[in-house]
C-alpha positions, 0 to 999 in steps of 0.5 A: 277220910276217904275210906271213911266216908265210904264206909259211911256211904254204905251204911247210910245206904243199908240202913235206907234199903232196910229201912224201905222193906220194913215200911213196905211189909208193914204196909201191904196189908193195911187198907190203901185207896186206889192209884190216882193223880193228885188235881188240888192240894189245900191247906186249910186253919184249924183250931190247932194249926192248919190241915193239908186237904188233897183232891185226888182223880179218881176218888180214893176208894175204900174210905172209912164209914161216914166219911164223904164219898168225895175226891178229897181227903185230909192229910193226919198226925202229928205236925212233922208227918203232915208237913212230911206228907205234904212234901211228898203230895207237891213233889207227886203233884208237880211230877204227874206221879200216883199215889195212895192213901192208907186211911187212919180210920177216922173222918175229920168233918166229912173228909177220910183222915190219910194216916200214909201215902205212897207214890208210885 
């Protein structure tokens, strides 16, 4: 049994390094904010559920045209993501750590949709 849960260990271990590498080569190059510290999270109704508003210091920068230039942006995608990336934004909030946004090129009213995140 032993043995078996080594070996299950190891290749739980590989597949979340690779796992790791491939998001963070995907990702280099896509249109990130600026490192700041989350001040307020919001969750908010919607007519399809409800939407997580973050409020980062500094702003964020390079949000997509047309989007306020403001301190708060709008977590986007499908439920599962956004509850995922809320988790994330608590656990970055609760801990004084950095993040960053990936945009996903569109506003949702005035608010920068964040298609990812990074913590630092």
């Amino acid at each position: 049994m032993g043995v078996v849960m080594g070996k299950f260990k190891k290749l739980l271990l590989g597949v979340s390094i690779a796992g790791l590498l491939m998001s963070g080569t995907a990702l280099a190059d896509g249109p990130f904010s600026n490192w700041g510290n989350i001040t307020n999270i919001e969750l908010g109704p919607t007519s399809t559920g409800t939407s997580t508003y973050l409020v980062l210091s500094p702003a964020p920068s390079g949000r997509p045209n047309g989007c306020k230039t403001d301190p708060q942006v709008v977590l986007f995608g499908p439920a599962e993501h956004v509850k995922a990336m809320t988790s994330l934004a608590l656990s970055a909030f609760l801990a004084g750590k950095s993040v960053r946004f990936y945009y996903e090129g569109t506003c949702e009213g005035p608010y920068a949709r964040v298609k990812m995140m990074q913590m630092q």
